[in-house]
LUMFIGU-811019 format. One record per residue (C-alpha): residue number from 0; residue in three letters; x, y, z. Coordinates in Angstrom, 2 decimals. Each point is the difference from the previous one (the first is absolute). Example, Ala and Ser with C-alpha at 12.3 -4.5 7.8 and 13.67 -1.06 7.14 Angstrom:
2
R_0_ala_12.30_-4.50_7.80
R_1_ser_1.37_3.44_-0.66
END
This chain:
456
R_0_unk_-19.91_-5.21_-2.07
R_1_unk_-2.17_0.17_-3.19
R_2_unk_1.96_0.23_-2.61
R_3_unk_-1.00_2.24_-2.58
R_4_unk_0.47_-1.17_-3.82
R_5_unk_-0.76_3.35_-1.69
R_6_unk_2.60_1.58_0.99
R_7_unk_2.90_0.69_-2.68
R_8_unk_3.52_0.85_0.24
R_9_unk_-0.40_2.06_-3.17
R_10_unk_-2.82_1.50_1.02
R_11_unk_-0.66_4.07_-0.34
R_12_unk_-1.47_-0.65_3.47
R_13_unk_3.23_-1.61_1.70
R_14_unk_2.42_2.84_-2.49
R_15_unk_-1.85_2.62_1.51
R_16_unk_0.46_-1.46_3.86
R_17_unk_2.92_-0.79_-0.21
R_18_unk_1.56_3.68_-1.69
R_19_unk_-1.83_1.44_2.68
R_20_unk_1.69_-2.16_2.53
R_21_unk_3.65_1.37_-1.84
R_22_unk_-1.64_3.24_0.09
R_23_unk_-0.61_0.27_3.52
R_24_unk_3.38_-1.74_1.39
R_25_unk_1.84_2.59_-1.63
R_26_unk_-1.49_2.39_1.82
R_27_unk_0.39_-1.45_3.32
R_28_unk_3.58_-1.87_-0.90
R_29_unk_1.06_4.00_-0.46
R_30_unk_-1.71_1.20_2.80
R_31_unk_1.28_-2.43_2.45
R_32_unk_3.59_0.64_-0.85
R_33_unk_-0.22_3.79_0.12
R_34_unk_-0.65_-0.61_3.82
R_35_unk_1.58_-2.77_0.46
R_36_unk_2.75_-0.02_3.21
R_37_unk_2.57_-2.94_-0.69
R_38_unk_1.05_-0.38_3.39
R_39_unk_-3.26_-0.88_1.04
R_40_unk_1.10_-3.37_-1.95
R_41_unk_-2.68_-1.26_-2.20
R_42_unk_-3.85_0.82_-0.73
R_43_unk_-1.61_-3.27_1.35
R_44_unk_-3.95_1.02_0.11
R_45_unk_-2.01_2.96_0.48
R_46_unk_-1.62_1.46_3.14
R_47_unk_-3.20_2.16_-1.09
R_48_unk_1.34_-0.12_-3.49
R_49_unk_3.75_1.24_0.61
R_50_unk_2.66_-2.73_-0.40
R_51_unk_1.79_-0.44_2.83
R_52_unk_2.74_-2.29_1.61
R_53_unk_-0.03_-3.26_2.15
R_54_unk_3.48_-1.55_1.40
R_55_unk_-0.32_-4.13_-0.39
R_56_unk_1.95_-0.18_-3.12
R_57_unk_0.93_2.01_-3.08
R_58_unk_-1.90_-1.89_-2.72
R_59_unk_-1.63_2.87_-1.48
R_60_unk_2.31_2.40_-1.71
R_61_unk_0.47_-1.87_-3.30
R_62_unk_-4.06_0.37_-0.28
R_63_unk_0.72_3.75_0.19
R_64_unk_2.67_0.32_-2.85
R_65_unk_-1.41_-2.80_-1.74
R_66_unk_-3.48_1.51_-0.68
R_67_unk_1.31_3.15_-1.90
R_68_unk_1.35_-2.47_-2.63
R_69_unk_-3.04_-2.15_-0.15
R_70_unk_-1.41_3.30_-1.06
R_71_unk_2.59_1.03_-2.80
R_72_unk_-0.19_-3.77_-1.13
R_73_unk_-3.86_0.32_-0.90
R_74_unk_0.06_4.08_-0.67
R_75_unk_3.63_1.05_-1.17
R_76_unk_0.27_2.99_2.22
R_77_unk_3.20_0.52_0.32
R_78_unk_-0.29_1.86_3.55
R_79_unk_-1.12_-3.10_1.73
R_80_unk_2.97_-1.98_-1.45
R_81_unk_2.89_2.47_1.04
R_82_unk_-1.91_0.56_3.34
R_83_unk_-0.51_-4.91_0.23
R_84_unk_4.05_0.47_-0.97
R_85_unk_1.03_2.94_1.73
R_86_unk_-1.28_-1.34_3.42
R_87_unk_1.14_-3.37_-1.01
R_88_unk_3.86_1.00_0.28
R_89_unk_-0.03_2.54_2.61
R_90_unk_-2.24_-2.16_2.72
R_91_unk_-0.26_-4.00_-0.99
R_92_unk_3.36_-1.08_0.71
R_93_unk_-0.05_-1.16_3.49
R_94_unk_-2.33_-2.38_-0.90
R_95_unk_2.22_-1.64_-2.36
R_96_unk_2.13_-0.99_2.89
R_97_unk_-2.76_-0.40_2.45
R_98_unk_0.60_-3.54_1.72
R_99_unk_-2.93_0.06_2.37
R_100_unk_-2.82_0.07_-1.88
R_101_unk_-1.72_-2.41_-2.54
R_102_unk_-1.48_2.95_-1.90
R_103_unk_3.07_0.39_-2.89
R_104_unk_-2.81_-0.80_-2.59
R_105_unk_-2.18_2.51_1.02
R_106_unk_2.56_3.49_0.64
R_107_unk_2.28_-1.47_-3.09
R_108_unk_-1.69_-1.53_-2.72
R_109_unk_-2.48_2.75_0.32
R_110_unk_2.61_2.37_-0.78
R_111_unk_3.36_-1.07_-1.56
R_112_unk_-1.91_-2.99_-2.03
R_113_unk_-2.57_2.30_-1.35
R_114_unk_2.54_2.18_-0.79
R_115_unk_2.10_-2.53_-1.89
R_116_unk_-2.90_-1.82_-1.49
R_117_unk_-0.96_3.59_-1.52
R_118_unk_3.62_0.33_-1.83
R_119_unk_-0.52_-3.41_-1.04
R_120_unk_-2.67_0.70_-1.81
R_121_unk_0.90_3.39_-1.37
R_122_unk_-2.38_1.81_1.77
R_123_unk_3.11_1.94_1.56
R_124_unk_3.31_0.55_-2.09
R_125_unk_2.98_-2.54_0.04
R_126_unk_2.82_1.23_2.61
R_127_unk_2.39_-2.51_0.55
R_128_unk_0.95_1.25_3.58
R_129_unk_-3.50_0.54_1.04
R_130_unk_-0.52_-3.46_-1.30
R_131_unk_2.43_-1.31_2.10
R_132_unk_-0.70_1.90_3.06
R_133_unk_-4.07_-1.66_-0.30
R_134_unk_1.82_-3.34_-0.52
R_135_unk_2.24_-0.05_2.98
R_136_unk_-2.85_1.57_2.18
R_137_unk_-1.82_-3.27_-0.95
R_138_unk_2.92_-2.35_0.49
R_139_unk_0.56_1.37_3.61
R_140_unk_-3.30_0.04_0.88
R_141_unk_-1.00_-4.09_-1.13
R_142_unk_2.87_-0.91_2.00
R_143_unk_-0.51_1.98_2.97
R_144_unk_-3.65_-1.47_0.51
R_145_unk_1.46_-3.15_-0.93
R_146_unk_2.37_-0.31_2.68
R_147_unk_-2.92_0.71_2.26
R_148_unk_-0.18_-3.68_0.67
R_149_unk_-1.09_-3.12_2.35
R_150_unk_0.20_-3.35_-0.77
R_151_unk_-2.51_-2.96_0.18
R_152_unk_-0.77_-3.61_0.97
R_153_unk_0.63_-2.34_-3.10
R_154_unk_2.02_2.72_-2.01
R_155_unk_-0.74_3.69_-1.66
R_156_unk_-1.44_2.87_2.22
R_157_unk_-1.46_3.68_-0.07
R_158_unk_0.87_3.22_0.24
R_159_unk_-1.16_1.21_3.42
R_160_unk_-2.02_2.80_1.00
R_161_unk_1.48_3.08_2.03
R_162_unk_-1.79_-1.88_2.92
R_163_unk_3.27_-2.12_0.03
R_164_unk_1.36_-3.44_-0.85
R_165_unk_-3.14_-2.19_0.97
R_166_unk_-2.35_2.10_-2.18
R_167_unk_-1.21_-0.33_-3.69
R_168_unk_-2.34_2.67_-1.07
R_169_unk_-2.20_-0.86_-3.02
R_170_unk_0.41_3.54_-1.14
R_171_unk_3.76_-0.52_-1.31
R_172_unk_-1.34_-2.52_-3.16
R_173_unk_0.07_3.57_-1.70
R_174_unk_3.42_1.10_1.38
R_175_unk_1.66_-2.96_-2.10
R_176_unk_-0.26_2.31_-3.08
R_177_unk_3.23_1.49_1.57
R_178_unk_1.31_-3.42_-0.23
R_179_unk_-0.80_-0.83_-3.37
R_180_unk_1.06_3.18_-1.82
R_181_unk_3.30_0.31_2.01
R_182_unk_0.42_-4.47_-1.37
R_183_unk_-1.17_1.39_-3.29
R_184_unk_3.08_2.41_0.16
R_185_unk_2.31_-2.01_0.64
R_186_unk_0.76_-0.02_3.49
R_187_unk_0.50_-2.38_2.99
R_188_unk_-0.36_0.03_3.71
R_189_unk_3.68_-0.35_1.27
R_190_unk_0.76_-1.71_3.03
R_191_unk_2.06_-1.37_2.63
R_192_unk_3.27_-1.96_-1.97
R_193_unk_-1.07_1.68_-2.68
R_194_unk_-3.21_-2.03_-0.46
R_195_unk_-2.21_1.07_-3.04
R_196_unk_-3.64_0.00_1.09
R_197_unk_-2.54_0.03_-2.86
R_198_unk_-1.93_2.56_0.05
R_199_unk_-2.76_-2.21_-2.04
R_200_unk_0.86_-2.52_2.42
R_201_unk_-1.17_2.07_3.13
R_202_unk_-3.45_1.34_-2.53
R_203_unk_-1.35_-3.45_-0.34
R_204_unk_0.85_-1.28_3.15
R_205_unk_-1.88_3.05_1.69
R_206_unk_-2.79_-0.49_-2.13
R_207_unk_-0.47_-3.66_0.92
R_208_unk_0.46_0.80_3.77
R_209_unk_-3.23_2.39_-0.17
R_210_unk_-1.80_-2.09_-2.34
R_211_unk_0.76_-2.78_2.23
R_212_unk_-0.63_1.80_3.24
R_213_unk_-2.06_3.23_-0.46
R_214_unk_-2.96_-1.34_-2.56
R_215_unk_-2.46_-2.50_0.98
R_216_unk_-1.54_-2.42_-2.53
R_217_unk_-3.04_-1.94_2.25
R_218_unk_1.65_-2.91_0.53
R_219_unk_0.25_-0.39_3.31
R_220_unk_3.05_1.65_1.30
R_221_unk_-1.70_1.72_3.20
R_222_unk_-3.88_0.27_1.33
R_223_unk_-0.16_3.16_-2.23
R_224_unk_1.51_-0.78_-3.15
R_225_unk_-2.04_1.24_-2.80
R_226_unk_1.38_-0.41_-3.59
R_227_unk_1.36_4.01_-0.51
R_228_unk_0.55_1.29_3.38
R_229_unk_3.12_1.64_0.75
R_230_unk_1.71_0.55_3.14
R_231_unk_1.93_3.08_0.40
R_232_unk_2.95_-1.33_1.85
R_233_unk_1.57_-3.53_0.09
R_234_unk_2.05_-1.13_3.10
R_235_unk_2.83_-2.14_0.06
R_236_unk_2.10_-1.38_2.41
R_237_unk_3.57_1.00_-0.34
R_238_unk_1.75_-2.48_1.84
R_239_unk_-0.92_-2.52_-2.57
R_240_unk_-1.79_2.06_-2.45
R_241_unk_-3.87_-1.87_0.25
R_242_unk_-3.32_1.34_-0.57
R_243_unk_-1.75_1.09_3.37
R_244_unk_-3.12_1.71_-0.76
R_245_unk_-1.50_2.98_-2.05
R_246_unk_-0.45_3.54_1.76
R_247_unk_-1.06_3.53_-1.17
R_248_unk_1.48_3.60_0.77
R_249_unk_-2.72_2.20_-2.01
R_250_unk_-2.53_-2.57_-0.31
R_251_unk_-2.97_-1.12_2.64
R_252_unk_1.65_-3.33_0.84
R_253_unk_2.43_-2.65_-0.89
R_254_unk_-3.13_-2.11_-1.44
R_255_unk_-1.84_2.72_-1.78
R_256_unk_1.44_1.79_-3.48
R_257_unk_1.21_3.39_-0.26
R_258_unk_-1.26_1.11_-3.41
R_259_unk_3.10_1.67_-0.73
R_260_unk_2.40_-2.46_0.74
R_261_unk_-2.63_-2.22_-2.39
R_262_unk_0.58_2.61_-2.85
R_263_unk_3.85_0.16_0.77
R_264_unk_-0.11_-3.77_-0.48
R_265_unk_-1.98_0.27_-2.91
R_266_unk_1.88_2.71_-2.10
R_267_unk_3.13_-1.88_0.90
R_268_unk_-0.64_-3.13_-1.35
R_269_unk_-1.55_1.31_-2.82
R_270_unk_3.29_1.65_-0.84
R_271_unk_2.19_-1.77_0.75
R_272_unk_-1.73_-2.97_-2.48
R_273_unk_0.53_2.59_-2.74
R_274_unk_3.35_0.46_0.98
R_275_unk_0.24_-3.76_0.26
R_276_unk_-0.78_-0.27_-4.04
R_277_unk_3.15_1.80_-1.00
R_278_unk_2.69_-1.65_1.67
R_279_unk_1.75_-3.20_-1.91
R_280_unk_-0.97_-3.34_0.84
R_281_unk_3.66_-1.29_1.40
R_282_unk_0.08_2.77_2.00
R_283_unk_-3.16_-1.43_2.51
R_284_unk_1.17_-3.46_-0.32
R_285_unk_2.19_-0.05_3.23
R_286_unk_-2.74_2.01_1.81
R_287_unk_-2.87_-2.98_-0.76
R_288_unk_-0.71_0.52_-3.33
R_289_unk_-2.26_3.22_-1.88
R_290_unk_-3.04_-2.50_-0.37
R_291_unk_-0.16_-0.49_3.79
R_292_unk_1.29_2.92_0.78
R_293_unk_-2.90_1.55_-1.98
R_294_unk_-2.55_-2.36_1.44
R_295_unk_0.29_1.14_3.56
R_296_unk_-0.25_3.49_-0.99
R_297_unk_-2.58_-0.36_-2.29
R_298_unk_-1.91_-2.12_2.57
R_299_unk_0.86_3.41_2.84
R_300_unk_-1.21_2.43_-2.43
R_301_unk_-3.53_-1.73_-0.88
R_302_unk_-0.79_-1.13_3.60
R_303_unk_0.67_3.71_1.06
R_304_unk_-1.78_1.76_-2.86
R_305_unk_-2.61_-2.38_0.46
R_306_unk_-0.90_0.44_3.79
R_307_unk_0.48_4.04_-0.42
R_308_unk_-3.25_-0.63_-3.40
R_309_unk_-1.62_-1.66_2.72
R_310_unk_0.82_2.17_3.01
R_311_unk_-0.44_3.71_-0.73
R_312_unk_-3.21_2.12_-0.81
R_313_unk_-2.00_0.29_-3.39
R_314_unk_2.32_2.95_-1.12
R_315_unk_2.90_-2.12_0.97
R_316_unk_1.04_2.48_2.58
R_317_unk_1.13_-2.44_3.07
R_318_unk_-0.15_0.85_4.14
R_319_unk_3.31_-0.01_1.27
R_320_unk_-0.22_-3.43_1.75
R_321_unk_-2.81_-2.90_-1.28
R_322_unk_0.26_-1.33_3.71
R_323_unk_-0.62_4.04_1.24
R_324_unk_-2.26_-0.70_3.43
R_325_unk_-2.83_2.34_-1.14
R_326_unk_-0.59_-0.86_-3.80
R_327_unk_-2.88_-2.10_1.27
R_328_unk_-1.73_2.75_1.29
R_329_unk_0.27_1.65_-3.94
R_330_unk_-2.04_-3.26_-1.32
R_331_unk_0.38_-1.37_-3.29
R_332_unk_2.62_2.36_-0.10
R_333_unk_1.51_-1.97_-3.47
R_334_unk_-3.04_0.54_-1.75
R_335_unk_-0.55_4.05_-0.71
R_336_unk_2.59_2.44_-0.51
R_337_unk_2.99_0.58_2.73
R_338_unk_-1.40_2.96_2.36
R_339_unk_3.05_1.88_1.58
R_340_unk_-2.49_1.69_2.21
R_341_unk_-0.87_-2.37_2.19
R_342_unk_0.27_-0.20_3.57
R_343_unk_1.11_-3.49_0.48
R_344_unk_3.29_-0.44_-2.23
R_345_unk_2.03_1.94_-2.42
R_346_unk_0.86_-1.28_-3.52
R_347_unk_3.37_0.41_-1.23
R_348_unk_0.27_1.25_-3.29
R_349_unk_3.63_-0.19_-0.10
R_350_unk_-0.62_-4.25_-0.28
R_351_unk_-1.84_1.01_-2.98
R_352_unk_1.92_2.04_-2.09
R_353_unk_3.06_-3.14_0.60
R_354_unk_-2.62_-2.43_-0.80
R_355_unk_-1.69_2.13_-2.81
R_356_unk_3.91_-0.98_-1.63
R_357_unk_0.54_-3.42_1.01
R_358_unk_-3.92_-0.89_-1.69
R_359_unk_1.21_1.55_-3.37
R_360_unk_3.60_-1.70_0.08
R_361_unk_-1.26_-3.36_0.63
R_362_unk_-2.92_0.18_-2.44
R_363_unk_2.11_1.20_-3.02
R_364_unk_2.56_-2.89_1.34
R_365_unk_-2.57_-2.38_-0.45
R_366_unk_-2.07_1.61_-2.61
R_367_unk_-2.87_-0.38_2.46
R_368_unk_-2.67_2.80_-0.46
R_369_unk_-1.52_-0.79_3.41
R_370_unk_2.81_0.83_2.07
R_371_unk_0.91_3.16_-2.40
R_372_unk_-3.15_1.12_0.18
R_373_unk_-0.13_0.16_3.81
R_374_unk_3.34_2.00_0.16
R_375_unk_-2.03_2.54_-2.98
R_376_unk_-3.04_0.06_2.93
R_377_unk_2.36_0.97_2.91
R_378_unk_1.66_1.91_-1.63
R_379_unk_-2.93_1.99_-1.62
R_380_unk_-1.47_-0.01_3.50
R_381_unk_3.02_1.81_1.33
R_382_unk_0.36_2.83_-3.14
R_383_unk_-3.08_1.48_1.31
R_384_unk_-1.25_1.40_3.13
R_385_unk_-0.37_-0.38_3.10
R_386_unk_3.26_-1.28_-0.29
R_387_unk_1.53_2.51_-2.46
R_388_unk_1.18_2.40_1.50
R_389_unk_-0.99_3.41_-2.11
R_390_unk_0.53_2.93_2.93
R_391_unk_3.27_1.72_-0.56
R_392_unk_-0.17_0.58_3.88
R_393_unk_0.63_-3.67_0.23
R_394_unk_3.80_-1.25_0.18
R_395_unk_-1.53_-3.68_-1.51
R_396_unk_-1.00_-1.72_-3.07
R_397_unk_-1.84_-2.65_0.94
R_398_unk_-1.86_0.46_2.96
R_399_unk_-1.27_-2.97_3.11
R_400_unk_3.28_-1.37_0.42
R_401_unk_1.14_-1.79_3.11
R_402_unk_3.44_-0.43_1.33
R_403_unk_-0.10_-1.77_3.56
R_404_unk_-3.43_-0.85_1.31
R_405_unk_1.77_-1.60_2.72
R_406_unk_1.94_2.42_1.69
R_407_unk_-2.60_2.58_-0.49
R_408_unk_2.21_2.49_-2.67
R_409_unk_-2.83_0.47_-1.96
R_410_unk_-2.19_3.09_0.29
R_411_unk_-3.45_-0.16_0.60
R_412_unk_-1.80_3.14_-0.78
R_413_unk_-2.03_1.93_3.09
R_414_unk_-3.23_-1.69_0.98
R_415_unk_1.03_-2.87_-2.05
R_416_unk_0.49_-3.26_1.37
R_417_unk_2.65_-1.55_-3.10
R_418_unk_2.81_1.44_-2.07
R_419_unk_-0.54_1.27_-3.37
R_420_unk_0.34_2.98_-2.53
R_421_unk_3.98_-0.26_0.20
R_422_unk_2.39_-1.24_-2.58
R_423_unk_3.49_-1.81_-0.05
R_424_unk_3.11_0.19_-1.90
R_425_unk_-0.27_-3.58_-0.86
R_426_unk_-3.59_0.31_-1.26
R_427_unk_0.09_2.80_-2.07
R_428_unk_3.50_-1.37_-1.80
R_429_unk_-1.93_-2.95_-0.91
R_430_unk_-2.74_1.38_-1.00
R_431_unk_2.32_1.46_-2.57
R_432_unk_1.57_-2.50_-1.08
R_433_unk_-3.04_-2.27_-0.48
R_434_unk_-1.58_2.33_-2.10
R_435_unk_3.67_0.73_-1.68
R_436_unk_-0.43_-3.73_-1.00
R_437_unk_-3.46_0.71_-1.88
R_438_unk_1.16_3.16_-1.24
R_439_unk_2.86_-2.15_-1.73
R_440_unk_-2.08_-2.47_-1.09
R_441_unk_-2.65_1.93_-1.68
R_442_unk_2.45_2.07_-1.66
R_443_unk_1.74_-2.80_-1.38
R_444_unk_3.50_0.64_2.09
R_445_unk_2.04_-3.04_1.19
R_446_unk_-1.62_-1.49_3.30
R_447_unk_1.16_1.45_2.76
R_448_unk_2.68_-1.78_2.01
R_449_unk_2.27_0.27_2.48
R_450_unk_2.50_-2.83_-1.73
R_451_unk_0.39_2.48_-3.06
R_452_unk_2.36_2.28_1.88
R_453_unk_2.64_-3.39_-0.96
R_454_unk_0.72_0.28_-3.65
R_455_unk_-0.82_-2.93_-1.98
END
């Protein structure tokens, strides 16, 4: 990536992008739910620009509710926060309860925690019972995901995957937000005798499992470790809970990196080290202590953000795999702008927008302009087209997304030879929200965060 130093947050430039952005995801937020069928399930990604479907696992619908109030958070139009709360209590609540998926972060804090971060800071009136309702919805959901658990050689463990037991996904760093808000409630995991089960507990031992297992650092652990590569899924042994060997689902192979699990990885530890600075020393002591605690993620976070600076296009725009078998065919395909029209391998703009977030987090973390001013260049990249998506015939936002390479979901337009021009629920909410986080920023509102739906 080149990383471009004139751009500003406060910029007329990036205003004007980004309130077009707001502008247009109204439009399409509205449009979508007027024809909208519920028991379809959940809108996963389009299919020549209508949102559509896909049975694996519901892990989208909190993206749906949740974008209508990233919109009345940076626009105050009231219609997109009565449609973000409407939906919210008519359709989110099986996933409060859902025990088979590791995805509570994405349906619940997306919806419920924006929702209660909002009354928290007046954006949306006090109502004690609509208070509590957010904060049980919370509680449930942390220790739902939470009990989602398998243990591992030499103590701790993870929170596995809907692939079962064996398998951590790097994806669910981001799904321990559900952990942390439901701990900064209050709440505990209960279980058998009674046992209390930290809820913190379970956060940072997750964490260390995938910055243990699913980041690379270059030092040696396999033929291809390179410092910042990330494997998609870690698999353990559950008869006596060891290591075996890192695989992929929606990546090219176990030994390449998946640029989205990279930017899940990336935006998680970011996070979760901002969450880190507001919890009481005593309270990480038992756990190993907040300066190692915030060593290891600190050391996940820079080795990731590093390799995606060094792995993506000029524009910062990434393919959807750095070990994809035809990228060599594209050339010096890291120095010029991403080209989504090629015939040899799709980008994914969805990594983007998710890593567009994590770059800004960890620079204004660090106060390090280099890494904040390569989230400002994705993110820029992204708020205009070809990824922007202006047509109102199209369903999406942000367009040259890819779901599942692998199993061939993804469509490739006729006569083409590679998927692009679609859009996903997961990329256009995070688009959102990263450019939420500038909006905020350059307006002088408090950073955005998914720890302030916990009263301090």
């Amino acid at each position: 990536m080149k990383i471009r130093e004139s751009i500003s947050a406060n910029s007329a430039s990036m205003r004007q992008k980004i309130g077009r952005l707001f502008e247009l995801a109204t439009e399409k937020i509205l449009a979508l739910d007027r024809v909208w069928d519920p028991s379809r399930g959940s809108p996963v990604f389009t299919v020549e620009g209508v949102y559509t479907a896909r049975g694996w696992t519901e892990w989208t619908q909190g993206f749906q509710f949740g974008m209508p109030l990233l919109v009345f958070d940076a626009t105050g139009l009231e219609t997109m926060l009565e449609l973000g709360r409407s939906r919210t209590v008519e359709r989110m609540a099986p996933h409060l309860t859902h025990t088979g998926v590791h995805d509570h972060g994405f349906n619940n804090v997306s919806t419920y925690g924006n929702l209660l971060r909002l009354m928290n800071e007046g954006r949306i009136p006090e109502n004690p019972w609509e208070r509590r309702f957010y904060e049980l919805a919370l509680k449930v959901s942390g220790a739902v995901q939470a009990a989602r658990w398998s243990r591992i050689e030499g103590g701790g463990g993870y929170i596995y995957s809907f692939n079962g037991p064996h398998s951590l996904f790097v994806d669910t760093i981001r799904s321990l937000r559900a952990l942390a808000i439901s701990h900064g409630l209050g709440h505990a995991l209960m279980g058998e005798n009674d046992t209390r089960i930290s809820l913190l507990g379970r956060l940072v031992d997750h964490a260390r499992a995938t910055a243990r297992h699913s980041v690379y650092y270059g030092e040696g652990r396999d033929h291809y470790d390179v410092r910042g590569r990330v494997a998609h899924e870690s698999i353990f042994n559950l008869n006596d809970g060891r290591y075996r060997c890192p695989n992929s689902q929606q990546g090219y192979s176990p030994f390449s990196t998946w640029t989205r699990g990279l930017a899940w990885a990336m935006l998680g530890f970011a996070e979760e080290l901002e969450f880190l600075e507001t919890l009481p020393d005593e309270d990480l002591a038992p756990l190993g202590g907040k300066a190692a605690i915030r060593a290891e993620w600190l050391k996940a976070a820079l080795a990731t953000s590093d390799f995606y600076i060094l792995n993506t296009a000029a524009d910062g725009i990434p393919y959807w795999d750095t070990g994809a078998p035809l990228l060599e065919k594209l050339g010096d395909w890291r120095g010029r702008p991403a080209d989504p029209f090629n015939a040899c391998e799709p980008v994914d703009s969805s990594a983007a927008a998710i890593a567009a977030q994590a770059l800004l987090r960890l620079g204004r973390h660090l106060n390090d302009s280099r890494y904040f001013q390569a989230g400002l260049t994705v993110l820029d990249t992204l708020l205009e087209e070809p990824y922007l998506s202006v047509s109102s015939t199209h369903q999406g936002l942000i367009l040259h997304s890819v779901y599942h390479r692998p199993n061939g979901w993804d469509r490739t337009p006729d006569g083409g030879s590679v998927p692009r021009g679609e859009s996903s629920m997961w990329g256009d909410y995070h688009a959102l929200e990263a450019a939420l986080y500038v909006h905020r920023l350059a307006t002088g509102a408090p950073d955005l965060a998914f720890f302030s739906a916990v009263r301090r």
